[in-house]
Every structure is written in C-alpha cells, then in structure tokens.
C-alpha positions in Angstrom: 0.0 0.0 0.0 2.9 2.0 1.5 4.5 1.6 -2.5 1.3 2.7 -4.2 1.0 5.5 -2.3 4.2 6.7 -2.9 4.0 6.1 -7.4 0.8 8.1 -7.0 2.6 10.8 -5.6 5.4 10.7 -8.0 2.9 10.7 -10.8 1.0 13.8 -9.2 4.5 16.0 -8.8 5.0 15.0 -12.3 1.9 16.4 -13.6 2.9 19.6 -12.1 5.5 19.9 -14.2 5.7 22.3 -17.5 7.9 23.0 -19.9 6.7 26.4 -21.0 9.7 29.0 -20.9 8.8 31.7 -18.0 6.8 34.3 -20.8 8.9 38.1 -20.8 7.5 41.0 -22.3 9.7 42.4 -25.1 11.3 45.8 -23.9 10.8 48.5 -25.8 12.5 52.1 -25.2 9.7 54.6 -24.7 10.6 58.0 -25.3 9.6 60.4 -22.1 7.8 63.1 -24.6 6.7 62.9 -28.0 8.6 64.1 -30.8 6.9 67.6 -31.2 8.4 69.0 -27.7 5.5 71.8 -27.6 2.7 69.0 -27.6 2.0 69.0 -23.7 0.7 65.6 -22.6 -2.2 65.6 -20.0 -3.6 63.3 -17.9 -7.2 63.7 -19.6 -8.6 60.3 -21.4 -10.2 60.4 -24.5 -14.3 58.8 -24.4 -14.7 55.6 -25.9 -17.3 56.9 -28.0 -15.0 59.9 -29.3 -17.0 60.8 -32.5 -19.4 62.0 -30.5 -16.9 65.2 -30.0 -17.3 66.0 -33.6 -21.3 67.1 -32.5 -23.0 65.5 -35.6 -26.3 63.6 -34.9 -26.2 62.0 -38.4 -22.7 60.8 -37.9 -23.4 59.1 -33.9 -26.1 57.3 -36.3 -24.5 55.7 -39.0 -21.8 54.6 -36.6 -24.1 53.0 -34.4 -25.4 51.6 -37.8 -21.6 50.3 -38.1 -20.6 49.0 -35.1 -23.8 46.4 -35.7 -24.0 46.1 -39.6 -19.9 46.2 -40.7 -19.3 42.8 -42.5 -15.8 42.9 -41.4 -16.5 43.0 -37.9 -19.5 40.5 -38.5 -16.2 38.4 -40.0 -14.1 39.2 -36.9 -17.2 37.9 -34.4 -16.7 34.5 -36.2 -12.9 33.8 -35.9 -13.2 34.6 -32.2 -16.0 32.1 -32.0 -13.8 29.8 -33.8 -11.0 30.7 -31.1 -13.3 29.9 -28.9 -14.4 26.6 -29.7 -10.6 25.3 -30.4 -9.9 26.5 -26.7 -13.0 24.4 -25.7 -11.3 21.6 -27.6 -7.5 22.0 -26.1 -9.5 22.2 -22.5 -10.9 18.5 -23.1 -7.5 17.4 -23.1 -7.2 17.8 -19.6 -10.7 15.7 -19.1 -11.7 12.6 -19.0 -13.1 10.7 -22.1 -16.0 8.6 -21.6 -17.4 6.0 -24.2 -20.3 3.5 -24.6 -20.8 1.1 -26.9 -23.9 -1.6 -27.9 -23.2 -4.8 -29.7 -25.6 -7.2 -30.7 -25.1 -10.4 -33.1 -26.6 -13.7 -34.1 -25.5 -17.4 -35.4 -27.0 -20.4 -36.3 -24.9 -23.8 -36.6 -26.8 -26.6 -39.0 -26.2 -30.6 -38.4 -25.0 -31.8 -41.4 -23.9 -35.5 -40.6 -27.6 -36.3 -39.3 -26.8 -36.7 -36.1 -29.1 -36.5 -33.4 -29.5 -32.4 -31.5 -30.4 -30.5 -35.0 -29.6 -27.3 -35.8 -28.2 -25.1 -33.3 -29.2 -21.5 -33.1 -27.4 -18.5 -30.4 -27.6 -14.7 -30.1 -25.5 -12.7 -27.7 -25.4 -8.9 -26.9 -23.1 -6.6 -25.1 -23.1 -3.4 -23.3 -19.8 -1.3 -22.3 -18.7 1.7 -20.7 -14.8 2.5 -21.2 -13.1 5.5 -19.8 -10.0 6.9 -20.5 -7.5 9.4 -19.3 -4.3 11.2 -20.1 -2.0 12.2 -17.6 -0.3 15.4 -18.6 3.1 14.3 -17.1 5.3 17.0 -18.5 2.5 19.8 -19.3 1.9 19.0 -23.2 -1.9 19.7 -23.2 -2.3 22.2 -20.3 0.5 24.1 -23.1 -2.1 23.4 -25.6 -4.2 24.6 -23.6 -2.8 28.3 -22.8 -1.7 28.6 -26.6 -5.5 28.5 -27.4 -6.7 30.6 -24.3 -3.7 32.7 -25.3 -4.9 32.7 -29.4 -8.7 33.8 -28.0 -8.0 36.7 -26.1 -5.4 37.9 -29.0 -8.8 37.4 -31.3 -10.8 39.2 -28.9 -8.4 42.0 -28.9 -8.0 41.8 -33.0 -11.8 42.5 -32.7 -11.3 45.2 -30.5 -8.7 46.9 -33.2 -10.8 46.4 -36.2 -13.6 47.7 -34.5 -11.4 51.0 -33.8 -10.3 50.8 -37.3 -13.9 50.7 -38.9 -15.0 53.4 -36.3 -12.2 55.8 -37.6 -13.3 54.5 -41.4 -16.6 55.6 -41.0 -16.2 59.0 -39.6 -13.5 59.7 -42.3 -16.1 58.4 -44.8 -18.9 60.5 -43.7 -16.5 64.2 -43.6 -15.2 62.9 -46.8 -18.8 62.9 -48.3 -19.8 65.9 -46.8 -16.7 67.4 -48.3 -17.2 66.1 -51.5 -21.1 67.2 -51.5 -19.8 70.9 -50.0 -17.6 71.1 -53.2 -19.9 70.1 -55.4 -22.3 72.8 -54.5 -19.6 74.8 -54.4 -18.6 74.4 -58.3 -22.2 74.8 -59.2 -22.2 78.2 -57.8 -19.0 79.3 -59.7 -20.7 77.9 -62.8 -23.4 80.3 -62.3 -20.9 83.1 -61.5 -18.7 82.2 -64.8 -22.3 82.4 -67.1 -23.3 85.5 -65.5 -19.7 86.7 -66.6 -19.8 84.9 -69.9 -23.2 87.2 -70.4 -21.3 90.5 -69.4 -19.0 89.6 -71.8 -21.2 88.4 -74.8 -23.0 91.6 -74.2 -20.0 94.1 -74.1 -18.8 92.1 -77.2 -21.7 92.2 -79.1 -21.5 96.3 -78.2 -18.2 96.4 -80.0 -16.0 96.8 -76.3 -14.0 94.1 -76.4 -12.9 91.3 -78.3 -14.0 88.4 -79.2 -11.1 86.6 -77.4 -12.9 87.7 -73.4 -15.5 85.7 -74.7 -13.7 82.6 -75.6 -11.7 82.8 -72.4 -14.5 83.1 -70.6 -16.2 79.9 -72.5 -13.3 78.0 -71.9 -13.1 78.6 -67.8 -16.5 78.0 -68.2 -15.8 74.0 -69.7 -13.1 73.3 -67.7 -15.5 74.2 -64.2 -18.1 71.9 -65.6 -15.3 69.2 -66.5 -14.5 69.5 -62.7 -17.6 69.2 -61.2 -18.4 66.2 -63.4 -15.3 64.6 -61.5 -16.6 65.8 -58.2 -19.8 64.2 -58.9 -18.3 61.0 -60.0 -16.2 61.1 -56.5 -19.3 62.1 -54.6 -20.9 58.9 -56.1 -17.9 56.9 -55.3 -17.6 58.1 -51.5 -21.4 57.1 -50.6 -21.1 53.5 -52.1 -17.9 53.6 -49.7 -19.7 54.1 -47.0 -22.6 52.5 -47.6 -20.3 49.4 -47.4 -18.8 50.1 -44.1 -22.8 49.6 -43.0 -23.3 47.0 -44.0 -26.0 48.4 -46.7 -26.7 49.1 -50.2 -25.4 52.5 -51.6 -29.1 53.5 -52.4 -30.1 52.7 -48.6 -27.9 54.9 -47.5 -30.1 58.3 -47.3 -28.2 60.8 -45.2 -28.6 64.2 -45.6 -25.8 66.6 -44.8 -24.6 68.9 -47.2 -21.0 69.9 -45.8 -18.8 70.7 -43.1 -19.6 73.7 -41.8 -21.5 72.1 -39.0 -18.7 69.8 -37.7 -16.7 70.9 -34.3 -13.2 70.4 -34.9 -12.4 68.8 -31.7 -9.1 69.4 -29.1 -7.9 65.2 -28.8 -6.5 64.8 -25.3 -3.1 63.6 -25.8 -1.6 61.2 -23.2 2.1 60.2 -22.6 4.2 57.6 -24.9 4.4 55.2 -21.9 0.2 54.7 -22.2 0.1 53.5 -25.3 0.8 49.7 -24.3 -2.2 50.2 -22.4 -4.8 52.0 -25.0 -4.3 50.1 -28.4 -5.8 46.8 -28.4 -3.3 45.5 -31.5 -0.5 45.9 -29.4 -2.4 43.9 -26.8 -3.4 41.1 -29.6 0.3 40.9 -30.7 1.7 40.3 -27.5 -1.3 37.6 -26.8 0.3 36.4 -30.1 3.2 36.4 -28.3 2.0 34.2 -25.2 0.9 31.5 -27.5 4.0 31.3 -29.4 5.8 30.9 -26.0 3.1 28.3 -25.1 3.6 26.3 -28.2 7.7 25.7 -26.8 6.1 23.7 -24.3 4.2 21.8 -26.2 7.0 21.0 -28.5 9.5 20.2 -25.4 7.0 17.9 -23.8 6.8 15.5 -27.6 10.5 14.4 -25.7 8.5 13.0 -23.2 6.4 9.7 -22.5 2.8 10.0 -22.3 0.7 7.9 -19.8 -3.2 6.4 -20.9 -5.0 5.4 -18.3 -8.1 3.0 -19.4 -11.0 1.2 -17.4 -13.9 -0.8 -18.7 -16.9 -2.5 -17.7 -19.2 -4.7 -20.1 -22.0 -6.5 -19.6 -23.0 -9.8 -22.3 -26.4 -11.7 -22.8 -26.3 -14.6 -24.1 -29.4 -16.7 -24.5 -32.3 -16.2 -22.0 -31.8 -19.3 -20.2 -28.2 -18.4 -19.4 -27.2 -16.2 -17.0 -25.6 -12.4 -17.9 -22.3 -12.0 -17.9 -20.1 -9.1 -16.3 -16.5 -8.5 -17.2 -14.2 -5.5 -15.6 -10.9 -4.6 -17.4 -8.3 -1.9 -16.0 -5.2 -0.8 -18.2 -2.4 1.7 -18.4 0.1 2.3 -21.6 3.6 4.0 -21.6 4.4 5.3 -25.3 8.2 7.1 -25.0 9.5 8.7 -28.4 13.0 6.6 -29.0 14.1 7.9 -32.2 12.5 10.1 -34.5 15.4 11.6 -36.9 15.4 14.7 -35.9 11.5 15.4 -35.9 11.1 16.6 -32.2 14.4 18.2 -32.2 13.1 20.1 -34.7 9.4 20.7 -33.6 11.6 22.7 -30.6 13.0 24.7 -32.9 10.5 25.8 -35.3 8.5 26.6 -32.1 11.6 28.8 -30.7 12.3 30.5 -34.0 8.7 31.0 -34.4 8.9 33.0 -30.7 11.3 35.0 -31.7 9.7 36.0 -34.9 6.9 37.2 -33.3 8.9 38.9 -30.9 10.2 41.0 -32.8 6.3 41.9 -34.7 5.3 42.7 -31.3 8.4 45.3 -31.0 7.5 46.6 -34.6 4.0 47.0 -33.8 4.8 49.1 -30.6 7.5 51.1 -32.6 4.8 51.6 -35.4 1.9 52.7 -32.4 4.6 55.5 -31.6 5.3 56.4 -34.9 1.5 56.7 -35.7 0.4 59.6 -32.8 4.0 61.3 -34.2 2.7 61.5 -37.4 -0.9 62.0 -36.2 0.5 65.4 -34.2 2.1 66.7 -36.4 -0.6 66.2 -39.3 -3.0 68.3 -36.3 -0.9 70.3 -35.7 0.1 71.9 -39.7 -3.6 71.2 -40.6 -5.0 74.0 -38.1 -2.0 76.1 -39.5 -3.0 75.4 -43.8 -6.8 76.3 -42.6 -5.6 79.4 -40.5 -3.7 80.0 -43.8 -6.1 79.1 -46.4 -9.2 80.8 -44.9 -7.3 84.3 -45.4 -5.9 83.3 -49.1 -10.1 83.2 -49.4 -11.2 86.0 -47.9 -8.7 87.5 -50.0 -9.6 86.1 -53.3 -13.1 86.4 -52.6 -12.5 90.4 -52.3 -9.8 90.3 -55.3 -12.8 88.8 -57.6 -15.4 91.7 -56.6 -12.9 94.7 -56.9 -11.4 93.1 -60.4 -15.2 92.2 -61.1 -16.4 95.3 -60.8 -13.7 96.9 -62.7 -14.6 95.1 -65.7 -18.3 96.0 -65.9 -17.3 99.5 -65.6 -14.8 99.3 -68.5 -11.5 100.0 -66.0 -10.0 96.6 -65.9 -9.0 94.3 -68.7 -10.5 91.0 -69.1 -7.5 89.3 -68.0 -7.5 90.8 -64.5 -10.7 89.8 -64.4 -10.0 86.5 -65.4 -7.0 85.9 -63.1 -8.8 87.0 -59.9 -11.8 84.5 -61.1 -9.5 81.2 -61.3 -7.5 82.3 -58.1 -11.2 82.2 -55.9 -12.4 79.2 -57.4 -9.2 77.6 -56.5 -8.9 79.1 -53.1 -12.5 78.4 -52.4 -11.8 74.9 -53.1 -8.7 75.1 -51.2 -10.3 75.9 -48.2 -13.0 72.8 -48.4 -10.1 70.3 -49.1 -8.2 71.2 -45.8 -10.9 71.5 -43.6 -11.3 67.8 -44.4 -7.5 67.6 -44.2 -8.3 69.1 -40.6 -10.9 66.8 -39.4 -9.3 63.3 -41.2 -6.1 64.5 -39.1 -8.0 64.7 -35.4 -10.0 61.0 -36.6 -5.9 59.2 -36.7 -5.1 61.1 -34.0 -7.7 59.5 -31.9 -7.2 55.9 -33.6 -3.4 56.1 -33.3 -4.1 57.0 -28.9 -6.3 54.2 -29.3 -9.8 55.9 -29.7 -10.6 55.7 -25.6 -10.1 52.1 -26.1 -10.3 50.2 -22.5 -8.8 46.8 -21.7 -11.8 44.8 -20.7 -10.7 41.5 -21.3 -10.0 40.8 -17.7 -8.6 36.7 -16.3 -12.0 34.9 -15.2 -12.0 34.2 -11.4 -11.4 30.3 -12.7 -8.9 27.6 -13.1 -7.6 27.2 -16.4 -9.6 24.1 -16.8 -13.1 25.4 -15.8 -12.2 28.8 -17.9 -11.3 26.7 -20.9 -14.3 24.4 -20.8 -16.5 27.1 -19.9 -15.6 29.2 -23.2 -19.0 29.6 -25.0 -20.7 31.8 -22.8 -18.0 34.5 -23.3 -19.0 37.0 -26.3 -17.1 40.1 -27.6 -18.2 43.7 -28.1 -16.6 46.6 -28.8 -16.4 48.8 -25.7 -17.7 46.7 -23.9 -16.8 44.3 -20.7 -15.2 41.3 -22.2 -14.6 38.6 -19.9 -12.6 35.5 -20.8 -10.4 32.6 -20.1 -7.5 32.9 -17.3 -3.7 32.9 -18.2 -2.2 29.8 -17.0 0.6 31.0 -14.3 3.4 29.6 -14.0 3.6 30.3 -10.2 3.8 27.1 -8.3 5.1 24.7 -11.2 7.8 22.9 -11.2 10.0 23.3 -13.8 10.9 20.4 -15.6 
C-alpha cells in the first residue's frame, strides 16, 4: 500500500511539471515626450465613443449603424467564436473521455452429418462503458491549452482593433462625403458666377468693347469648371457607395442628408504620454497575446520528448441466450508510449516553435515602434492642418474680395479681361482650397484619436477560474466593442515545477 502511495505521488508531482519557458514581455525604449516638444501631454482620457466630439447627430447614427451592420467585424465575431471553440477543444484534453458502446449479433450452426441435436441457433449482446484518461506528465496539453486561451484573447483583442479601425473609417467616410457634396455645391455656384460673366462679356462684345477673345476665355473657364464638377460628382458617387459598405448596406439605402462641413466641431484630442500607449491600443495587446501562444507552443514541443501515460478502465456486460445467465467483465489498463528515435522530428518541432517566438517577438516590438510612430505622425498632421486652414481661410477672404474689386472693374470698363479673369480662377481655387483642408483638418484629429487608441479600455480581464473550468466554460464568453469582455485565465506559471 505503503509503494502505491508513494508512485501516485510521483505521478502527481509529475503532472505539475511544465515545460513552458517563464513568458517576458519584449522591452521597448519609450521616449519620455513625444517628438513635437511643444505638444503638452495631459492626464485627460479620451471617451470611448470619441466621434461624438465632432457634434454631428447624423454621424453618432450611421456609426451605431456600423458597429452592428460592418461585414468585417461580423467576419471578426466569427474567428473569435472559432478561437473559442478550439480552446474548448484544447481544455478536453485535460478531461476525462467517456465511451459507450452496444453490440448485438446472431448465429446459427446446422447438423449436417444427421446426427441426433439438430440445428443449433445462439444470439448474444453486449453493453460497455470504457473510460480513458491522459495524464499530462510533462504539461503537453495544459501548453495546448494556454496557446488557445492565449490565441482567444489575442482574437478578442483583434476585434477590439478592427472595431477602432472601422470606427475611424466611417467618420472619415462621412466628412469625406460631406466634403465632396460641400464642393460640389460649391462648383455649381461658380458655374453660375462664370455664365453670368460669360453674359457680361457676350454683351460688351456684341456692343463692339471688347474682343472676341474675353468671350472665348470666358467659355473656356466656363468648360473646364463643368469638367471638374463632373469629377466631383463622380467622386461624390464613389464616396457614398464607400460608405454604404462600411454599414453593411446598399449604396441606395444609404439616405443621409448633410450637405457639408460647416457644422462639424473640430475637436481638441486629449493627448496622453508615450508610456500609455501599451495600455490603449488593443493590436498591441493582440500581438503580444500572439506572443503568449507562441511561448506556449515551446512547451508543447518540449514535452513530444517525453512519455505519455493512458490510463483505461472498462466495464461490459454480455447476454447470451435467455436461459443463461448475464455475464459481467471489468478490465483496467495503463500504456507508456516514449519517443526513441525520430530523426530529428522533435528536435526540430523545438525549434520551429523557438524561431517562431522569436519572430513574433520582434512583430510585437514593430507594432509598438509603429503605435509610436503613428500619434508622431498623427500630431504633427493636427498640428500643420490648423496652420493650412488658419492660412487658407485668409488666401479666401482675399480672393473672394480680389474677384469683386477686379469684377467690378470690368463691368465698368476700368480693368481688362484678363484681370478679371485671373482673380476669377484664383477664388475658385482658393474656395476649393479651403474645403479640401478642412477635411485635411478633421481626417487628421479622426488618426489622431485611432493612433491614442480611440478611448479604447482593456476589458478582457482573467476569469476568477482555473484554467480548466475557464477553458471548458468558453462559450458563454461574447465580444463587443467597448464593452466588458470577460474571458479565459492565463495559466501561471507560479507554483510549477520546472521540468
């Protein structure tokens, strides 16, 4: 007794062991300030629904429209129910398997030498109930196991990220349309103001004033507006079926109704310090869940070294004909399998697996570098887009005032036509100018806020579970964007033995 106390105890430390190398977070050298040394960080958060800040009713409705109807993120739901189910299917390694099974048959013998007893007819049936079990010795399945848990919650956070992504999509969608539509009303109204001055000049013409050339010019600025505002159109067109898509809906369901951007709040983003941005972009998080798995993986690929122990009992029960009494049998087995030679295969299972860490490694530490490189980018793109409005609004005002002076020069007969002319193409530009960069503007606040991570919160806290409960409990856990996400625990390592 003394004896099979003791193996069982042996076999119980064993199973304790794993082979999983102690999991490091990459380091990566985080600059105290940001690159633009007169950007002053603050300790203000940005709201996870930041497009509200913009103050557009139409725009909080289409993205509600999105964060339901987008195919991609419909796309995205699946592969983290599919991460979740292969979880749920690592997990039953650690559990018992259980199996029945019903067998029935039938013979008859015949006499054939005429003896006496005749022919001889027998049925039997049997009913079992196996059960077998795996004991993780050196860790391989509970390393299965956190490589899946470890592949969910980098799904879950993938989610997250495209969900930021199609949020920032749709709100540069929508300004872009609005832009568009603001342009295109704007070029019909200078094709009105270039007739009205083709007519001044078909008149004075026709008086004998001028020449015949004012009126060609004029005919030609007049084609080349209308050539524009054909493209305009065509890009107008373009941007809603865009958008439309990003719903989730056909282009002619998509029935919004503003007409520019003159009703938009250019919003202040609060801007946090490089050290947060581990914490506020959920890629980084899924890369580094990425990460975890890879590490897992080593340990699944060390443990192949190692023998594997199957533990089997049975039970059956057989009829046999009804005068004969049933019949019970009980069977109880246990299998060793130890790899002996394999040429090289698990040798190199270890190192795929390693290389493989260190790969991703090193994506992790791009994909923080890149994070930082975004909100530079994004600051200074803020920052020299307030400066081209500032600058552009007064090259318009200016134009605008250039055109009426030159304007009315030329109806009173003081200014040439080419004056005239001139100041004409410099408003129409500037006026377009000035529509172009307020969308410059506003598309450089909406990266801004994606590259901080769009008031993106970590919800996807450890369940209050053992591995093997949280793995086998997987399908009640759902994802939503911005919302609490709870989900399987991280194995830790505290306790283990190493092996």
């Amino acid at each position: 007794m003394r004896k099979t106390l003791t193996a069982l105890c042996v076999v119980l430390v064993m199973s304790g062991c794993s082979l999983i190398p102690e999991y490091k977070q990459p380091q990566v050298a985080f600059p105290v300030t940001w690159k633009d040394g007169s950007i002053v960080a603050g300790s203000e958060t940005i709201n996870a629904d930041w497009w509200k800040s913009f103050q557009s009713g139409e725009l909080n409705g289409i993205m509600s429209d999105a964060l339901s109807h987008n195919l991609d993120l419909q796309a995205s739901l699946a592969r983290v129910n599919q991460s979740r189910a292969s979880a749920k299917i690592a997990g039953a390694a650690l559990l018992p398997t259980v199996d029945a099974s019903l067998s029935s048959g039938a013979n008859q013998n015949n006499n054939i030498n005429g003896n006496s007893g005749g022919n001889h007819f027998a049925s039997n049936s049997n009913l079992g109930l196996t059960v077998g079990y795996e004991l993780d010795l050196f860790g391989a399945n509970r390393a299965g196991v956190a490589a899946a848990q470890a592949n969910l919650r980098g799904s879950m956070y993938s989610y997250d990220a495209l969900g930021l992504v199609v949020m920032g999509d749709v709100a540069d969608g929508y300004f872009t349309l609005l832009s568009l539509r603001e342009r295109v009303a704007l070029a019909q109204k200078n094709i009105g103001i270039l007739k009205e001055v083709l007519k001044i000049a078909q008149a004075r013409y026709d008086a004998g004033s001028v020449s015949l050339l004012d009126v060609s010019q004029q005919k030609s600025a007049l084609a080349t507006s209308q050539a524009s505002l054909a493209l305009l159109q065509r890009q107008q067109d373009a941007a809603e079926n865009a958008l439309a898509i990003l719903l989730g809906k056909a282009p002619q369901d998509l029935g919004l109704t503003g007409t520019g951007l003159h009703t938009i709040t250019v919003p202040k983003v609060p801007v946090s310090q490089p050290s947060t941005v581990l914490a506020q972009r959920p890629d980084i998080k899924s890369a580094e869940e990425n990460l975890v798995s890879a590490n897992a993986d080593i340990g699944v690929a060390r443990a192949a070294f190692f023998p594997t122990l199957n533990l089997s009992a049975g039970a059956g029960l057989g009829f046999i004909p009804v005068a004969d009494p049933a019949t019970t049998t009980l069977s109880v087995a246990a299998s060793l399998l130890a790899p002996i030679f394999r040429g090289g295969a698990l040798q190199g299972g270890v190192e795929l697996a390693t290389a493989r860490q260190v790969e991703i490694a090193q994506e992790y530490r791009l994909t923080v570098l890149t994070a930082l490189q975004e909100v530079n980018d994004s600051l200074m793109a803020v920052k020299t887009a307030r400066l081209r409005e500032d600058a552009l609004y007064e090259a318009m005002q200016q134009a605008r005032k250039s055109y009426e002076l030159s304007r009315g020069l030329y109806e009173a007969g003081s200014a040439d036509y080419q004056t005239m002319l001139d100041s004409q193409r410099t408003l129409i530009s500037a006026e377009d100018a000035y529509a172009s960069v307020r969308l410059e503007t506003l598309e450089a606040a909406i990266n801004l806020y994606k590259a901080l991570g769009g008031g993106w919160v970590d919800t996807v806290k450890p369940a209050a579970k053992t591995a093997v409960a949280a793995a086998t409990s997987a399908a009640t856990m759902t994802p939503a964007v911005g919302a609490s996400q709870p989900i399987v625990e991280e194995p830790s390592t505290k306790g283990k033995k190493k092996n």
